[in-house]
C-alpha positions in Angstrom: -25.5 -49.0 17.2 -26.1 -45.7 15.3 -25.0 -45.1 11.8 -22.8 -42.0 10.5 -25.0 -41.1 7.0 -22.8 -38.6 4.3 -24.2 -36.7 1.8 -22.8 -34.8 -1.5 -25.7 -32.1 -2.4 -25.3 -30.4 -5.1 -27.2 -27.5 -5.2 -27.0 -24.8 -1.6 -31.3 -25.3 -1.8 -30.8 -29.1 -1.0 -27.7 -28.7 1.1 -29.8 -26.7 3.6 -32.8 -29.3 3.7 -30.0 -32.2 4.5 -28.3 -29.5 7.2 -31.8 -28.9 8.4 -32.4 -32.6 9.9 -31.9 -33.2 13.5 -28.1 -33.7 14.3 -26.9 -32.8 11.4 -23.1 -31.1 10.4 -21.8 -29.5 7.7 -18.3 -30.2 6.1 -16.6 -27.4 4.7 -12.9 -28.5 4.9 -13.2 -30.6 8.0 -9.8 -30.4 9.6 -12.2 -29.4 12.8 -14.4 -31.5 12.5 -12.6 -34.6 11.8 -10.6 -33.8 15.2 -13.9 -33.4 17.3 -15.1 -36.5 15.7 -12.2 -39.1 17.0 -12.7 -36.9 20.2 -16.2 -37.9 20.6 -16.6 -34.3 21.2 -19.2 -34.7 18.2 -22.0 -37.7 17.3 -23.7 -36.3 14.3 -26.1 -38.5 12.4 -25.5 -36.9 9.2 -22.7 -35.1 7.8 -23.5 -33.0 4.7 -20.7 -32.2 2.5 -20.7 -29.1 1.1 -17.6 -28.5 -1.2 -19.8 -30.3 -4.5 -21.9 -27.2 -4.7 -21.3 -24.8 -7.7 -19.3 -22.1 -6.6 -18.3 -23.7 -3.3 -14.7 -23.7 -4.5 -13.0 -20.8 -6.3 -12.1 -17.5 -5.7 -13.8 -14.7 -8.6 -13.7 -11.2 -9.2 -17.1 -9.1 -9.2 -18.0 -5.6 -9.3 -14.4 -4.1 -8.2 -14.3 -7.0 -5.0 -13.6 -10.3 -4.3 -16.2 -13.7 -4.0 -14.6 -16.1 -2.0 -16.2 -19.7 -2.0 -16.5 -21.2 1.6 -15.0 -24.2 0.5 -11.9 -22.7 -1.1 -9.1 -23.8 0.6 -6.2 -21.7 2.1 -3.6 -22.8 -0.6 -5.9 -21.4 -3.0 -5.8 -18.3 -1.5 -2.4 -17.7 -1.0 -2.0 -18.6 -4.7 -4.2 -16.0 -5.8 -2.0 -13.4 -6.9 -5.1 -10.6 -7.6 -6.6 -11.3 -3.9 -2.6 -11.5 -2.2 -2.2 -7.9 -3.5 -5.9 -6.2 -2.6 -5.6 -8.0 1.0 -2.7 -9.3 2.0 -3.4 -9.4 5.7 -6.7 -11.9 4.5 -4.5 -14.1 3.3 -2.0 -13.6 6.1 -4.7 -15.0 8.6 -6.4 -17.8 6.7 -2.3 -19.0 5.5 -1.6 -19.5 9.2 -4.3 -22.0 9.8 -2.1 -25.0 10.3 0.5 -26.9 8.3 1.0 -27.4 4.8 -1.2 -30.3 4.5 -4.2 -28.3 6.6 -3.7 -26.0 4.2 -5.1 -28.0 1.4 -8.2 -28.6 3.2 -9.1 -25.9 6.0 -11.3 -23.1 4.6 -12.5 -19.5 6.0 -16.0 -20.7 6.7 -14.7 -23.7 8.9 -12.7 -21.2 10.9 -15.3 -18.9 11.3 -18.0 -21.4 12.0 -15.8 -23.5 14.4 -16.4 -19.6 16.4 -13.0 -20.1 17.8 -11.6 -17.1 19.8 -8.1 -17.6 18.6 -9.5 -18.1 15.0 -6.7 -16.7 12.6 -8.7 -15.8 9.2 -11.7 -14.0 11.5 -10.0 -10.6 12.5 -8.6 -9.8 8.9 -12.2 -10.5 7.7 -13.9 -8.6 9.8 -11.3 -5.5 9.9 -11.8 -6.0 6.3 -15.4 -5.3 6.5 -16.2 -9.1 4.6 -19.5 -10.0 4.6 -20.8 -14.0 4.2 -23.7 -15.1 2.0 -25.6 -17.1 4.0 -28.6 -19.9 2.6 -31.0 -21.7 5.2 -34.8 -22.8 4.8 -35.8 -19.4 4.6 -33.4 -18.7 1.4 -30.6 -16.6 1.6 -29.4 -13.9 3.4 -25.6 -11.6 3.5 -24.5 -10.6 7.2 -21.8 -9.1 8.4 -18.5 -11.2 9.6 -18.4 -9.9 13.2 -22.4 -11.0 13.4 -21.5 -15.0 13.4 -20.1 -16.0 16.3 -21.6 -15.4 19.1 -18.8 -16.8 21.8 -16.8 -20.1 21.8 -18.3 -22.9 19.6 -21.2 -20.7 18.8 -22.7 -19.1 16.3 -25.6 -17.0 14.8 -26.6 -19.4 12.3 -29.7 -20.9 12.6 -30.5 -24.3 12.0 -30.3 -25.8 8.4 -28.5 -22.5 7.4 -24.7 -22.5 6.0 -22.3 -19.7 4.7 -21.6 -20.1 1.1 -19.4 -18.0 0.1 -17.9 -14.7 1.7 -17.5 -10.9 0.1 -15.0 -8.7 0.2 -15.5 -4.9 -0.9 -13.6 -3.2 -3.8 -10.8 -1.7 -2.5 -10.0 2.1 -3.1 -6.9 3.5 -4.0 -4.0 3.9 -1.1 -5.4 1.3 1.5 -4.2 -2.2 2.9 -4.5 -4.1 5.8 -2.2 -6.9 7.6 -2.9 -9.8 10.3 0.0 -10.3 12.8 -0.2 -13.3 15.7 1.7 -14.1 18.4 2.0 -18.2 19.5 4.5 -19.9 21.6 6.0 -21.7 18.7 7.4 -20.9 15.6 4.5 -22.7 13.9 1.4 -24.3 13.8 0.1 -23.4 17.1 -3.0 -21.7 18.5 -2.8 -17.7 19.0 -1.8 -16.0 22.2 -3.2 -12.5 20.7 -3.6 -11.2 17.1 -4.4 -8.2 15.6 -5.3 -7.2 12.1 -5.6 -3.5 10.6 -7.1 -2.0 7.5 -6.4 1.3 6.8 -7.1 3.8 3.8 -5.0 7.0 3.0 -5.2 10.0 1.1 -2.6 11.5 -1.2 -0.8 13.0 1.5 -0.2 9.8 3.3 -3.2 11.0 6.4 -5.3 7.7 7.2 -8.9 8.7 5.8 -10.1 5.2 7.6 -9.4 2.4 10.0 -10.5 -0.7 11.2 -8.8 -2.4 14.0 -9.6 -5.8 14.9 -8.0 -8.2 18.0 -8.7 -11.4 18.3 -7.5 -14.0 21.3 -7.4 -11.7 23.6 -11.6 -12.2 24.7 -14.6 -14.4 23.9 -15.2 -13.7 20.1 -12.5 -11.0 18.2 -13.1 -7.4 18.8 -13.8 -4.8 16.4 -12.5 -1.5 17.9 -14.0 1.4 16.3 -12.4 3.7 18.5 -8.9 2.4 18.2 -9.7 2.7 14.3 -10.6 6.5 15.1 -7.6 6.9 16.7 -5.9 6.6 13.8 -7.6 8.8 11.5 -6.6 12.3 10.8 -2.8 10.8 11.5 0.2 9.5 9.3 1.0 7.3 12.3 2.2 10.0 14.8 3.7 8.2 18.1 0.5 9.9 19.7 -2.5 8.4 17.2 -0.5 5.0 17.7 -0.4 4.9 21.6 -4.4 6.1 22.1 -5.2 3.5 19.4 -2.8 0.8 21.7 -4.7 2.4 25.5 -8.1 1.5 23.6 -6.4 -2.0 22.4 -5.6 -2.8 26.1 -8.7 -1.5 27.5 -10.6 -3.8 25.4 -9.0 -6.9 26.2 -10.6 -9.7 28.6 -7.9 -12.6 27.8 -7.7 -15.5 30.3 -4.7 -17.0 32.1 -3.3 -20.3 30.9 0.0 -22.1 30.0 0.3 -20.4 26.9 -0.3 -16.6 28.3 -0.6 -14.3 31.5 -3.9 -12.0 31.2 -1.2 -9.3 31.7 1.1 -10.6 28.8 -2.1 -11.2 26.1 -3.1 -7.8 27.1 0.1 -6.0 26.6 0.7 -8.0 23.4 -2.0 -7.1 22.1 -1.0 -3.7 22.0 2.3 -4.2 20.7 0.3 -6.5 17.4 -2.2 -4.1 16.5 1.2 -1.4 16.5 3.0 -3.6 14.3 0.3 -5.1 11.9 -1.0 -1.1 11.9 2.7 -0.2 11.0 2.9 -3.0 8.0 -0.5 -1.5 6.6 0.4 1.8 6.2 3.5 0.9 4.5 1.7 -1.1 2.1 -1.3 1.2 1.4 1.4 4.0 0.8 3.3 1.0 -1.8 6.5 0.9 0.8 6.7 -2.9 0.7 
């Protein structure tokens, strides 16, 4: 009978020789792991824990933006009162991983990683433009969000290699962004569609930039550059709103199951990126 071995590195160089060994996982937060594990939907040899590296934990301030360990746990996100005001709709996705007590362990990098399509905290991050540090045998490297999952349960990452700690940009005056969801239940369930929206105005209230971001609705989420353009040049005119909701639609490839039609994901993914672009705009412009 095999044995399960665990290791605590401590620095990211040794946590990325352990990682690099045949069969081996990492263990950010674990709350998916754990799960695939009394599955038997995973048999790793080795399971390298992560969260005892410097830095793993925390969230900092640095050069007008935010450092976000990949081990941080939602709770501590939420209860950042500097990160809840510069991006709120961050927060909004990773705070709807879960319950309270999946809170205090589930982090972004297990979301991410886990490559999910549903995956709350990935649409936010990416609309956000957030970038991951990422250390392997080779050293380390910074990619884009939208560059790590590839489809469902997989990933960019290479073997041995890990995300340490994500990056978001400083944020300019008169922007925001916001995550909305849809799931069957009032809580604790898996997305139906989601959309999340950054904008950025100018004085006059006109939306300088936008990124809109669905997730659910397809194999990985789905940055949509020209629903974003869509929105620029407007303060939110009906007319800006419904091409940036035909390119929403267009973009969609949902599947049908019990929790959604392809037509219903579709059209409610629309209606999301309306809404969460709706709640940006009032925040960037300091309505709520």
């Amino acid at each position: 009978m095999s044995q399960l071995a665990f290791l605590a590195p401590l620095t990211p160089e040794d946590a990325a020789k352990a990682l690099g060994a045949q069969g081996a996982r990492a263990l950010s937060g674990g709350t998916d792991l754990l799960v695939q594990l009394r599955a038997g939907r995973a048999r790793p040899s080795v399971i390298v824990d992560l969260k005892r590296i410097a830095g793993a934990i925390g969230v900092r301030e640095e050069g007008g933006g935010f450092v976000i360990g990949a081990c941080t746990p939602g709770i501590l996100l939420s209860e950042h009162a500097a990160l809840s005001r510069a991006w709120p709709g961050v927060v909004e996705g990773a705070s709807l991983i879960g319950s309270t007590q999946i809170q205090a362990r589930a982090t972004l990098a297990g979301n991410l990683c886990n490559a999910s399509p549903a995956a709350d905290s990935v649409p936010a991050m990416i609309a956000g433009r957030a970038t991951c540090v990422i250390v392997g045998p080779g050293g380390r490297r910074e990619a884009a969000v939208e560059s790590i999952v590839l489809g469902p349960g997989r990933t960019s990452l290479a073997p041995g290699e890990f995300i340490l700690e994500f990056r978001l940009p400083p944020r300019p005056k008169r922007a925001a962004d916001a995550y909305l969801r849809l799931i069957p239940r009032t809580e604790m369930d898996i997305a139906v569609a989601g959309a999340a929206v950054n904008l950025t105005l100018d004085d006059a209230g006109t939306v300088t930039e936008a990124h809109v971001v669905i997730g659910a609705v397809a194999p990985t989420a789905l940055w949509l550059r020209e629903a974003g353009a869509a929105l620029v040049g407007s303060r939110l005119e009906a007319p800006a709103v419904e091409a940036m909701q035909a390119v929403v639609r267009a973009a969609c490839r949902p599947i049908d199951d019990k929790r959604g039609t392809v037509e219903y994901r579709t059209r409610i993914a629309g209606v999301l990126a309306q809404r969460a672009a709706t709640i940006a705009y009032q925040r960037a412009r300091g309505v709520i």
